[in-house]
N, C-alpha and C positions, 0 to 999 in steps of 0.2 A: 370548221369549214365543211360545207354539204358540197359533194364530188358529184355523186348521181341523184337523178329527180325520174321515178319513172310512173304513168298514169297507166293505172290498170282500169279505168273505168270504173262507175257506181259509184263515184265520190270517194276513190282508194286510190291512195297514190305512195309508194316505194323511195324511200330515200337512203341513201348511204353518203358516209362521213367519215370526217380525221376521226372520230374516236372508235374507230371500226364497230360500228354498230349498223345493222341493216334495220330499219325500221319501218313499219307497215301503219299508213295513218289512214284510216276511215273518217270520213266525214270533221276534217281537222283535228281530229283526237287520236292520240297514241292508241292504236289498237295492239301490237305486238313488237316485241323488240328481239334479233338474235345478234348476242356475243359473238364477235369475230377474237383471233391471234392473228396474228402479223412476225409472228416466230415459230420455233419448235417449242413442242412445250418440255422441255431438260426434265422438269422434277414436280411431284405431286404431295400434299402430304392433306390429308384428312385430321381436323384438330378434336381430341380425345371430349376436349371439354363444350362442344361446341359441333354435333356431327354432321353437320349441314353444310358446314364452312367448307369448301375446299380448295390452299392455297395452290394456287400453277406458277410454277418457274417455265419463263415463255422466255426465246432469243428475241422482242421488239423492246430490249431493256422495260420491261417491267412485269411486276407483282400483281399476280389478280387475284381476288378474295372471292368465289365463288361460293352464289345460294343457289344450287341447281335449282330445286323446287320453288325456289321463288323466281326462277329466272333474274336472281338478282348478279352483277359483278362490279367490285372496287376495283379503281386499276391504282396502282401505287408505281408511281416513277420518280417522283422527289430522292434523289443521292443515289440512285440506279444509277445512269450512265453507260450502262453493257450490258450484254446477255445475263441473264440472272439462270445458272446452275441446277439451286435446288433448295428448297423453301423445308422447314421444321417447325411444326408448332410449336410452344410452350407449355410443359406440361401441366402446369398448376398453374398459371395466370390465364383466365380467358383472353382470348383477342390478341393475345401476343407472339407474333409471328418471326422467323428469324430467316435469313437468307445471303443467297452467299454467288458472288457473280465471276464471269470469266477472268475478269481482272486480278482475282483473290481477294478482293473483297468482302468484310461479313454489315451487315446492317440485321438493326432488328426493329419492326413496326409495329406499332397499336393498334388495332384497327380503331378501339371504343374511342381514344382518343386523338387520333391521327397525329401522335407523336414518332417521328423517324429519330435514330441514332443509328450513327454509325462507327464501327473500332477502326483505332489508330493504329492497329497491326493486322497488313493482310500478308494473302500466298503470295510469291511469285508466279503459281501459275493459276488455272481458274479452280475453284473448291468443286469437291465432288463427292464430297459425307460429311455431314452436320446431323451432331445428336445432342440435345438436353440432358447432364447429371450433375452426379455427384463433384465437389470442388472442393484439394486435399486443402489441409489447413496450411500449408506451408503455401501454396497460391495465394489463399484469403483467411480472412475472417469473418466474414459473411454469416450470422447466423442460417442464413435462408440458405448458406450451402447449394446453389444451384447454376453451373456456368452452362456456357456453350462451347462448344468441341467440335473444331472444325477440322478438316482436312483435306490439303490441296493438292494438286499433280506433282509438286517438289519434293512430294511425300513426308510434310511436318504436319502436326499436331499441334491447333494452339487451343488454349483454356481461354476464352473471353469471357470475362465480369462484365451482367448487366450494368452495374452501378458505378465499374469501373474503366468504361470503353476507350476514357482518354489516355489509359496510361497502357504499357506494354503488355499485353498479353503472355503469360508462360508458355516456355516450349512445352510441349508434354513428351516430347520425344525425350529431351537430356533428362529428365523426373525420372522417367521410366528407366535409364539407362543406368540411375543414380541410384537408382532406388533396389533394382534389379542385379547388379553388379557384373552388368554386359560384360563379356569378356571379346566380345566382337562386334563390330559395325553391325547393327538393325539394318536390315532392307527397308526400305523406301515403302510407309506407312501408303495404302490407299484407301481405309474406311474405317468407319470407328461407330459404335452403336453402346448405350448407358442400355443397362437391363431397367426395368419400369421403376425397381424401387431404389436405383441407383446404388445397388449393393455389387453389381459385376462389372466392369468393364468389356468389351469384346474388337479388337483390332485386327485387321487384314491389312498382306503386306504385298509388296509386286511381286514376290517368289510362291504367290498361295498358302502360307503360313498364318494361320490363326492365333492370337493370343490369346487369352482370358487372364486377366488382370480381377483383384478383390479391393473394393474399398475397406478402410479409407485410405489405406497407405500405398494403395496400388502395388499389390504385390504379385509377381507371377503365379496364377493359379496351374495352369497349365496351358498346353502347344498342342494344335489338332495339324495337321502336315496331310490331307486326303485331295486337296488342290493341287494344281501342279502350272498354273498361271495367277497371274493379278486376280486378287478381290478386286468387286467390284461394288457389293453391296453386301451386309448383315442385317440380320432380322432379327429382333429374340419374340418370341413368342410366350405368352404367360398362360396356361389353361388350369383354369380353377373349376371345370367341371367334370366329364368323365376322363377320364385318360387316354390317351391317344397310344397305343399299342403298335410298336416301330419294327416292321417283316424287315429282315435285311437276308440277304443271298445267300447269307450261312445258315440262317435259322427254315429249319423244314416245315413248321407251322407258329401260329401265334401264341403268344405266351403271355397268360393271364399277367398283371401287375396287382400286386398286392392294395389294399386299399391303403390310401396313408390322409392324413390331412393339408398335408403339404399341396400345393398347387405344385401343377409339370410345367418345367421352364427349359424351353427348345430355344435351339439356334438355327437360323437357317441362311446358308450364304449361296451365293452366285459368284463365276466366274468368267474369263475367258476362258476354259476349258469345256464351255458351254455345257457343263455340271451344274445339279443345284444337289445342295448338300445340307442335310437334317441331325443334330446330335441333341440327344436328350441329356442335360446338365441338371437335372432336379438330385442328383446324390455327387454332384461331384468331388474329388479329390484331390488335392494339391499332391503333382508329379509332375517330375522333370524330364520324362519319357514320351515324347510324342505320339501322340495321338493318330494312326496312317489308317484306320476306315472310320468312315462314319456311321450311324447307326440307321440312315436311307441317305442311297442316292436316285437321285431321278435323272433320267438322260434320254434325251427324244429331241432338246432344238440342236439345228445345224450350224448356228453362229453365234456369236457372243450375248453374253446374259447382261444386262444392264439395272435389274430392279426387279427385287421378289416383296410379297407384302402377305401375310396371313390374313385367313379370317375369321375375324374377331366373333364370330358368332358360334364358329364350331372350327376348332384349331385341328382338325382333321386333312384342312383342305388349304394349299399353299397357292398363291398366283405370281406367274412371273412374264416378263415381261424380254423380248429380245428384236438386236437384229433382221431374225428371220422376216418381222414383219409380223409376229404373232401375240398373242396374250393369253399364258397358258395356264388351266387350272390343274394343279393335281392332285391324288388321293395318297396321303404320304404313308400310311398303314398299308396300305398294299403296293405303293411305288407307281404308282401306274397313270397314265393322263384321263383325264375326268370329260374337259372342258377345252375346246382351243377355237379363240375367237382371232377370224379372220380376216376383219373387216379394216383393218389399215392400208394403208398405200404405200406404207413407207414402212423406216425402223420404230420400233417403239421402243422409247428411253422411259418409259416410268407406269406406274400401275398401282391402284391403291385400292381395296376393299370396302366398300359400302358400309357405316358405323348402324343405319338405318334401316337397309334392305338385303336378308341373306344370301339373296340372289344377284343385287348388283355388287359392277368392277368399274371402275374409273380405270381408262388407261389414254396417256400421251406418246404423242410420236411425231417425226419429223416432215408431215403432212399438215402443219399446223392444225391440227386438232386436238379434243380432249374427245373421247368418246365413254358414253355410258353405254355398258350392254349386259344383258342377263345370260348367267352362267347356263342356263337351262333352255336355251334357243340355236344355241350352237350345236350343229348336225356332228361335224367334228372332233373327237376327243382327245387325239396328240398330233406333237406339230408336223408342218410335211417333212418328208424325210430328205425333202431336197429345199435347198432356199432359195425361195421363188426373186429373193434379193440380191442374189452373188449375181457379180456382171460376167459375163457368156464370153466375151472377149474384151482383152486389152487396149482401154483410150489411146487414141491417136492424140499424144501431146504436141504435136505439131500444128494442129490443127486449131484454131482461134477458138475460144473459151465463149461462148454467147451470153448474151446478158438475161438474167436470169426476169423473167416478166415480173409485174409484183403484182398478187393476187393476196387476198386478206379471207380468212376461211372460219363457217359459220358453227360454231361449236351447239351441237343438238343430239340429238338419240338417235346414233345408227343412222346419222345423215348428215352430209357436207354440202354446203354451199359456199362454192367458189365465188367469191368479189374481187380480191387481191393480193397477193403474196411475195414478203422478200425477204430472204435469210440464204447462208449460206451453210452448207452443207457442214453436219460437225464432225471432227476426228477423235475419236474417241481418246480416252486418254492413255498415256503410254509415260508412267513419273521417270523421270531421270533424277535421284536426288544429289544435289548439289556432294561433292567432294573437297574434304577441308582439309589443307597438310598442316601436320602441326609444323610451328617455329624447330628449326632443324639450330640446334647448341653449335657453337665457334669448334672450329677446329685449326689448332696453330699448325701451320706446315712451314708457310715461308714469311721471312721476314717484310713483312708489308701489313697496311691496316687490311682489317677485312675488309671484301667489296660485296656491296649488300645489290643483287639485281631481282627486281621485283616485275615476273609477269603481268602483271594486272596494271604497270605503271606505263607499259606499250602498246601502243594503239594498237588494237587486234584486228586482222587479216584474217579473210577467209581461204580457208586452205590444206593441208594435207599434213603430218606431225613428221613427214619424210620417211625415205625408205630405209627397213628395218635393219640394223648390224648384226642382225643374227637371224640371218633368211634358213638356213639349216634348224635351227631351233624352234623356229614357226611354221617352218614345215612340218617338224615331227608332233607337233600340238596335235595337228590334225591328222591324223593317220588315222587307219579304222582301230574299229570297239575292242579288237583282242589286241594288238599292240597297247592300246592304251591301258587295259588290262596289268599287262605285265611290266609298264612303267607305273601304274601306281603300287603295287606289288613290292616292287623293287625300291620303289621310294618311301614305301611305308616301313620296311624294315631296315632301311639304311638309319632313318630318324629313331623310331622307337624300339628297336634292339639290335644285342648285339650279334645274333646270329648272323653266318656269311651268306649272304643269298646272291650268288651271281647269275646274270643270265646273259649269258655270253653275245644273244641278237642285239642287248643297249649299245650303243653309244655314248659318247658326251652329249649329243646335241638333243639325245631323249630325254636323258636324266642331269644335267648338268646344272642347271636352271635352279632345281628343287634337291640336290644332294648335295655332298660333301663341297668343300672349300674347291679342293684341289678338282674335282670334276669341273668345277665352273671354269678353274683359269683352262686343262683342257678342252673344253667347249668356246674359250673363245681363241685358241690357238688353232683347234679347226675350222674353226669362221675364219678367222685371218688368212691362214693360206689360200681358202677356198675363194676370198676376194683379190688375193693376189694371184692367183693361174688365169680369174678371170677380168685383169686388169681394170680390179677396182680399187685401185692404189690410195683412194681419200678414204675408204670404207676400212681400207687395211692400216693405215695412218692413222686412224681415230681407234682403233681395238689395239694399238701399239701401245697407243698412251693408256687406255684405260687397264693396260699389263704393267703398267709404271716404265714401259722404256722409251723412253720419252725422248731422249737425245737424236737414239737412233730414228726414231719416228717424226722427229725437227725434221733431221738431214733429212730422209726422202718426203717428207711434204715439199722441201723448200727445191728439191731435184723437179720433181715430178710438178710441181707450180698448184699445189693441191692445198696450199694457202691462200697466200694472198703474194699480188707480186711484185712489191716493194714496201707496204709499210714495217711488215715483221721481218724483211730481211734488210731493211735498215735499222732496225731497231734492237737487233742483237749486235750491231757493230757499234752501237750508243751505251753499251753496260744495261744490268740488272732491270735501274728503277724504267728507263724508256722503255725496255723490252716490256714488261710487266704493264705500263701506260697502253700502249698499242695494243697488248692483247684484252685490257680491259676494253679497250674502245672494239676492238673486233667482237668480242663476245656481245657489247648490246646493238652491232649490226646485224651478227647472228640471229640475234634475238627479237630484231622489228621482222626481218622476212620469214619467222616462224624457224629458223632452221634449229630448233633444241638441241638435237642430238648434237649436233657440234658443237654448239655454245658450250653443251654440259662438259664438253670434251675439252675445251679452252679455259674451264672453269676450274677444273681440275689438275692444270697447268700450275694454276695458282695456289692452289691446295685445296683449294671450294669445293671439298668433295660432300661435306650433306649443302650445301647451296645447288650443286648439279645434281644429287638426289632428287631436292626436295622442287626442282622444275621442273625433273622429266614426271615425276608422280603428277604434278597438278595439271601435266598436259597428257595421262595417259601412258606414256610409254614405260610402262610397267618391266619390260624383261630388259631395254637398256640400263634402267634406275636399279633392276636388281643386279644384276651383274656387275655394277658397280658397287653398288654397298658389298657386295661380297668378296671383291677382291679386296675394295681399302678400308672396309671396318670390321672392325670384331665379331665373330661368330656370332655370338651373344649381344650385339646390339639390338638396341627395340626397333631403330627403323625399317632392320629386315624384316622384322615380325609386320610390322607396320602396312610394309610394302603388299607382302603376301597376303593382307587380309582386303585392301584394298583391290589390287588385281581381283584375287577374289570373287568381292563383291558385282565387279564389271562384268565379271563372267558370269557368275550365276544369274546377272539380269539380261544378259544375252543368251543366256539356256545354251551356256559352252561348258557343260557340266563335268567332263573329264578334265579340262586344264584348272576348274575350281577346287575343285576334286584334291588336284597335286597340289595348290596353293595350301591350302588348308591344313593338308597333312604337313608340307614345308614347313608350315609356321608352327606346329605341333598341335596345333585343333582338332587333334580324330574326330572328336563329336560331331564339330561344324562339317565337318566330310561328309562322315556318316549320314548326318540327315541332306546332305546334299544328293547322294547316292542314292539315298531312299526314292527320290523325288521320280526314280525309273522303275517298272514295275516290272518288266519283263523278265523272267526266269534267270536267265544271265547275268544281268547286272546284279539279282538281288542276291546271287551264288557268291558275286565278287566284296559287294556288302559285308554279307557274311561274315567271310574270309579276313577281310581289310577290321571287321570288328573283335573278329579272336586273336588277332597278330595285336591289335593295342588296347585291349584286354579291357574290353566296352563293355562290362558284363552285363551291365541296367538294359540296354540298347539290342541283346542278344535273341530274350524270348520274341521283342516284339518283331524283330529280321526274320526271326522264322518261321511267324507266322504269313507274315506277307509274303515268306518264300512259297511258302505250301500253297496258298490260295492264286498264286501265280501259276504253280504247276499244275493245278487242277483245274485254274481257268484254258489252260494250254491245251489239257486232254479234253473238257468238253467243247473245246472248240471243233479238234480233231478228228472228234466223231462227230460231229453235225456238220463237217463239210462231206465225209465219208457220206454220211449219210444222203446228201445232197444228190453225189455222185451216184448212188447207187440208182434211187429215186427216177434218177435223168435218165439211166440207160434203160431203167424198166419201161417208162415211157417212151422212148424209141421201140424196146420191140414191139410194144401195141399198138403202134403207129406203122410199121412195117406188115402186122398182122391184119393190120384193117385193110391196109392196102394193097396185099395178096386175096383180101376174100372181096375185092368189089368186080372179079371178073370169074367165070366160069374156068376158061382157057387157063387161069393162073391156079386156079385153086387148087385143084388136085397136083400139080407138081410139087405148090407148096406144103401139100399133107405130106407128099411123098418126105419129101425132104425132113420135116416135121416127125415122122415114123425114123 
């Protein structure tokens, strides 16, 4: 359909149409044609084999096959349906394009022969890294060896076979877990990148953790830990020409590299911590010692990093791509910004390097455009130090949401023309990865069959997991940095030796949680009382029972009417099996209005005690579910370890890094502590590190603590003196500002020599 017809006179007339294209006809012949989006453009990718082509991930559901130079564009929407994410060439088949849309969907297209396929297993949420490799043999048999590797905001990992897209796709998460002999939950995968000859693996997590994986067997090569939020994207870089020579903060000048024949194989990642980070891997080593600096970082944008891309003509020079609204070149040998092109409107999600011009950059953003522009035009060379994108004040949500115009935007060089546009604004991604309880084993208590209640079986309500039975113990979570100190201190040597280390400021309600047996049951005899002065007699009834005294905890529920107020106290006048009837029926009413905490507490009546474990875990409530396996299971059951790693995990993705902290050590993991600790740089924490690694005798983990320690205290002292320095600076210029302004008058002058003398 043609929308607009406009006569420019001289036999030229202007038309615009459904397939967003603006077209300019001279004397009834197509004289010019410009591409429009009708979305953001999410993702770019430049095809190795093919360097003309460049595919765009646009939010108007679909795939565009861009020939700049030709002004040419495929649009592909066949099995789209949604925003399309972010597009991956093929690396050894021409024409073959892979993509991956909000839905979690993966499709991969032909272009040569406009054949689509699409897999039978996507993300639950939208994908947001798709890379080309290597495929172990236990996945396939595939001589050709070559899958796709997606990964989506649920944080899994799948392996998709071209020739096998009808059948299930492999997790690569459990492979890696299998293969690796995880001893704890992986955080929640957000990027995945094959190195070119499909010999490396490289994965980013939501805690800023880097993997490097070796084919074929994908074995852990080693963990770089210099992030300290979500990956966003990885790069590898391969330079087979001169060598690129890496200045880092510790080194005073550059230092020659040996000549070798090996090509230099970089890595380069982006974060939310608005960091972009370079590690040279051409001699790596298999170590199980984390990696805490990289060997460049570069730090100038003010908001989050979305897409960095090398370039391919001289790996000298990195481009990345942000929020701020920028697209930034930098010089990674001497760390510094080169290039910062400022011609978006908007956020920029993606940015790709010119295979044909070493001067151009492809970048996308959420102004529906693609824009090309030359690194050597831009006045500019690092980003502004403010983001001209962060909003100045707080939306008025009360206020009616307008309807967004729809304008369709002309993709050209260094210039926009507005026709029409409609998308909606995108939220970055933030994986929450799904949490699985295992099947909790039968435990005989009372004479009755078991009663199996399954969350997932009751229509779910939006709503709150109710308030907490241990408000003393959540409280002390949050206390400040030196309390929290000297509760991991104190918990770390209760667990791993036998020394007496008391410190007389704990409580139970500090340390109860994460130490001995007998701490936890007094930590919930101080919650009890403490709910009973402040007549909260259902709260203090429910911590009765979960003490096993259960009789006495009947009678005053059924006093205080902090049950129910007739079925369970007829039902105890009916014998055993009614009694037991009733409360099953009470627990799955508990259990449609959300109210867990009691349920589990009614569950447990019954003897259901891993059934009321294993609901309070899958709804979160981490310190009720512990304090239960701790009074009624064996020290040494795995669920408590279970629990602990779990919680855990919740917290370190919520950057509640002292209560993961205590989780970790609880469960006996020093390690997973320790690198959790790391993840704070500051003098202090890295002292308490230290400390917490020679109490459980982390000797591997020691030299690298102490280096991050020292480089922490020396970034402390030059900060020191350059704000002294500041200071001194400011007042020198006041008095020559006072001097000038005594000598602009006769009458002043000589008093002021006086004075002066």
């Amino acid at each position: 359909k043609v929308f607009t017809i406009c006569n420019l006179g001289n036999s030229q007339v202007v038309t615009t149409s459904m397939d967003r294209e603006t077209i300019l006809w001279r004397e009834g012949e197509c004289a010019k044609v410009a591409h429009g989006l009708g979305g953001f453009a999410y993702g770019l990718d430049i095809s190795s084999l093919s360097p003309n082509r460049i595919a765009v991930a646009t939010g108007d559901n679909m795939v565009r096959i861009w020939e700049p130079y030709q002004n040419k564009v495929i649009q592909v929407w066949q099995s789209v349906r949604t925003k399309v994410m972010v597009v991956a060439w093929h690396p050894y088949k021409e024409g073959v394009v892979s993509f991956g849309t909000e839905e979690g969907r993966i499709g991969i297209y032909d272009v040569n022969s406009g054949n689509m396929n699409t897999s039978s297993t996507y993300h639950e949420k939208p994908v947001y890294s798709m890379s080309w490799g290597y495929v172990p043999t236990k996945f396939s048999e595939d001589p050709l060896k070559t899958g796709l590797y997606s990964c989506g905001g649920e944080g899994i990992i799948f392996c998709h076979k071209p020739k096998e897209l009808g059948k299930t796709a492999p997790n690569v998460n459990s492979y890696l877990a299998a293969e690796n002999n995880y001893k704890h939950q992986p955080p929640a995968r957000t990027a995945v990148d094959w190195e070119f000859n499909s010999k490396l693996l490289a994965v980013g997590s939501s805690n800023g953790v880097i993997e490097i994986f070796k084919a074929p067997n994908l074995q852990l090569l080693t963990v770089f830990q210099y992030h300290t939020r979500i990956i966003n994207k990885l790069r590898w870089g391969r330079n087979e020409g001169e060598k690129v020579i890496l200045k880092t903060s510790t080194m005073e000048e550059n230092v020659e590299c040996p000549p070798s024949d090996q090509p230099q194989l970089l890595l380069g990642s982006c974060s939310d911590d608005n960091m972009i980070c370079v590690q040279d891997l051409s001699s790596i080593t298999p170590s199980t010692t984390p990696i805490l600096k990289s060997d460049q970082t570069l730090k100038g944008h003010t908001a989050r990093l979305t897409d960095i891309d090398w370039n391919p003509h001289n790996f000298k020079y990195i481009v990345s791509s942000c929020y701020d609204g920028t697209a930034q070149v930098w010089d990674i040998e001497q760390g510094v910004g080169v290039s910062s092109f400022r011609g978006h409107a908007g956020r920029v999600f993606s940015v790709r390097w010119s295979h044909t011009k070493i001067d151009c950059v492809f970048s996308g953003s959420d102004e529906f455009t693609v824009r090309q522009w030359k690194v050597s035009d831009n006045v500019e060379k690092n980003p502004p130090k403010v983001n001209p994108l962060a909003p100045t004040h707080k939306p008025n949500n009360n206020r009616k949401k307008k309807k967004n115009a729809k304008k369709n935007v002309v993709i050209s060089e260094n210039k926009v023309e507005v026709v029409s546009v409609s998308d909606k604004a995108l939220t970055w991604r933030k994986p929450a990865p799904s949490i699985t309880t295992p099947e909790p084993a039968d435990e005989p208590a009372m004479k009755s069959e078991p009663m199996t209640v399954s969350v997932s079986d009751v229509k779910r309500k939006r709503g709150t997991k109710g308030k907490s039975l241990l408000p003393l113990a959540s409280r002390r979570d949050h206390c400040s940095k030196s309390e929290q100190a000297h509760q991991i201190l104190q918990i770390a040597n209760d667990i791993f030796t036998d020394q007496p280390y008391c410190d007389d400021s704990l409580t139970a309600a500090d340390i109860g949680l994460y130490s001995s047996r007998s701490k936890t049951f007094e930590l919930v005899a101080e919650e009890r009382r403490s709910h009973s002065t402040e007549n909260h007699h259902h709260q203090a009834a429910l911590l009765g029972i979960w003490s096993s005294d259960i009789r006495a905890t009947i009678d005053h529920a059924i006093q205080t009417k902090t049950v129910t107020e007739s079925l369970l106290s007829v039902a105890v006048t009916c014998g055993m099996d009614k009694y037991q009837e009733a409360v099953k029926c009470f627990v799955a009413q508990l259990t449609a209005s959300r109210d867990f905490v009691t349920a589990a507490s009614y569950l447990l009546i019954l003897g259901e005690t891993r059934q009321a474990i294993a609901m309070l875990v899958a709804e979160e409530c981490f310190r009720e579910a512990l304090a239960i396996a701790k009074m009624r299971l064996s020290p040494d059951d795995e669920v408590i370890k279970n629990i602990y790693e779990k919680w855990a995990g919740k917290q370190e993705r919520e950057m509640q890094f002292d209560s993961a902290i205590k989780c970790y050590l609880a469960s006996g993991d020093a390690r997973r502590a320790i690198m959790v600790m790391l993840r704070r740089k500051d003098v202090a924490s890295l002292e308490t590190t230290l400390k917490v690694a020679e109490i459980v005798k982390e000797e591997e983990m020691l030299p690298a603590i102490r280096a991050a320690l020292e480089e922490a205290r020396l970034s402390e002292e030059n900060s020191a003196h350059v704000i002294s320095g500041e200071i001194e600076v400011s007042n020198n210029n006041r008095d020559v500002e006072n001097g000038d302004k005594c000598g602009l008058s006769g009458s002043v002058e000589q008093p002021a020599l006086q004075n002066g003398s």
